[in-house]
C-alpha positions in Angstrom: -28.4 -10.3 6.0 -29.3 -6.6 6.3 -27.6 -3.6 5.5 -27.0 -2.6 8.9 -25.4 -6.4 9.8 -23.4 -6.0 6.2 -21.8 -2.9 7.7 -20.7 -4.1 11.0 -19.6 -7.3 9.5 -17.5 -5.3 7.2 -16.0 -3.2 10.3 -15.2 -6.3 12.6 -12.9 -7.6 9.1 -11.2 -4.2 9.0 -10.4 -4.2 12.7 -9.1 -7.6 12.7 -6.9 -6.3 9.7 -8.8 -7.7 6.8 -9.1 -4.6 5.4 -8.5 -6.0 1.9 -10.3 -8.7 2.3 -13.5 -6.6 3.7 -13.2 -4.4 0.3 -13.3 -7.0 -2.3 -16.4 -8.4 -0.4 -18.5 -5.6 0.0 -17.8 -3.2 -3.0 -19.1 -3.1 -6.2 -17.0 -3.3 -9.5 -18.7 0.2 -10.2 -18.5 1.7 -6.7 -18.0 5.7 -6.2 -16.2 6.7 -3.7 -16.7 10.6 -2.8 -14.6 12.5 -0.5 -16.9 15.5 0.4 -14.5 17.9 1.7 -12.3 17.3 -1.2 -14.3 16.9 -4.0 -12.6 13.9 -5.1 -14.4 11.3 -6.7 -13.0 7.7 -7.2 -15.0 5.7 -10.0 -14.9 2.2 -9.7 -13.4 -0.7 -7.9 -9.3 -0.5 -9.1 -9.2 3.2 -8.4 -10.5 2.7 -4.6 -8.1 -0.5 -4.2 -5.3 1.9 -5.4 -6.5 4.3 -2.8 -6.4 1.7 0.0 -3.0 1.0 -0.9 -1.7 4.2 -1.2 -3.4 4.8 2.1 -1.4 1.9 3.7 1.9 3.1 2.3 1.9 7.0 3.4 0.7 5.7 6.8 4.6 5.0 9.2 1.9 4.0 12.3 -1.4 2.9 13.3 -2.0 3.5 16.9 -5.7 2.7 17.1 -9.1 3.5 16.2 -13.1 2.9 16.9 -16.4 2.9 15.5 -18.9 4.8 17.4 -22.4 4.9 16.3 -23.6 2.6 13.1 -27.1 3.1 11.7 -29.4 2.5 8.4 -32.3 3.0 6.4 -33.1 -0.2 5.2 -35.8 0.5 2.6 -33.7 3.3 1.3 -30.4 0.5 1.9 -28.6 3.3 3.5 -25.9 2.9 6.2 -23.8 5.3 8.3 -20.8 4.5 10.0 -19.2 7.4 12.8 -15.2 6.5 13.2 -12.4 7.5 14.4 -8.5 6.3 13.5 -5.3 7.6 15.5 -2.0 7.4 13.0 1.1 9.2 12.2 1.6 9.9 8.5 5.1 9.7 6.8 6.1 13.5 7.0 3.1 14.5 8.9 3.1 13.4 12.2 0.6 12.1 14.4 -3.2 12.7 13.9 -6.1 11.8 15.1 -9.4 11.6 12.4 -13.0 11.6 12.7 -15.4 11.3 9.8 -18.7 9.9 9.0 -19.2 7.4 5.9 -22.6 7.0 4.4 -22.8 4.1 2.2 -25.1 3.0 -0.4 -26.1 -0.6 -1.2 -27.2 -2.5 -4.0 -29.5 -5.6 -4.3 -26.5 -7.8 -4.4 -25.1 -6.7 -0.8 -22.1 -4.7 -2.0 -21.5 -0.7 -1.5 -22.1 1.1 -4.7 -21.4 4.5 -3.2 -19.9 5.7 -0.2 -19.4 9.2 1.1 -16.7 9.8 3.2 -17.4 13.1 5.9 -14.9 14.9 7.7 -13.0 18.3 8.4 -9.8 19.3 7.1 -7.5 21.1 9.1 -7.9 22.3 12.8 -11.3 22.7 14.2 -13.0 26.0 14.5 -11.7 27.6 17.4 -15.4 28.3 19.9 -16.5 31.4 21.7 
């Protein structure tokens, strides 16, 4: 199996809810997880489970979500994954996100880094 069949493997388990499930498959023990517009870094595979959870618990309701474009650079074992996720967040309302994650594979199949893209607060106004 390729990269690029890794990935949307992994997305069909997360949008049949096997988020979980989809995570302790495809991430490495040592995995980073970045968060460019934050700066925040998460080193390793406990700290990003915690994240998940977190995730789960601050979110009241998921109203949908899709993946648009997927891509990768096998030799390099690059993928990219364009998404989308509608929710409303305990004490924050409704929201609707886009980002970009670019993930980075190892030999074994798993993600050892993953870059997560996207803009904080409203968009820039055009014109």
């Amino acid at each position: 199996m390729n990269c690029k069949q890794r990935i949307t493997e992994m997305n069909k388990m997360m949008a049949q809810g096997k988020v979980m499930e989809a995570f302790e498959k495809y991430y490495a023990e040592d995995c980073e997880i970045i968060e460019k517009p934050t700066g925040e870094v998460r080193k390793g595979k406990d700290a990003q489970r915690k994240a998940i959870k977190d995730w789960f618990e601050m979110t009241q309701e998921h109203h949908g979500g899709s993946i648009g474009a997927i891509t990768s650079d096998e030799d390099s074992k690059v993928t990219m994954v364009q998404s989308t996720t509608d929710v409303t967040m305990k004490g924050q309302g409704r929201m609707k996100m886009e980002e970009v994650a670019v993930q980075h594979w190892n030999d074994d199949g798993q993600i050892v880094k993953e870059e997560f893209y996207y803009q904080l607060g409203p968009p820039p106004q055009m014109g």
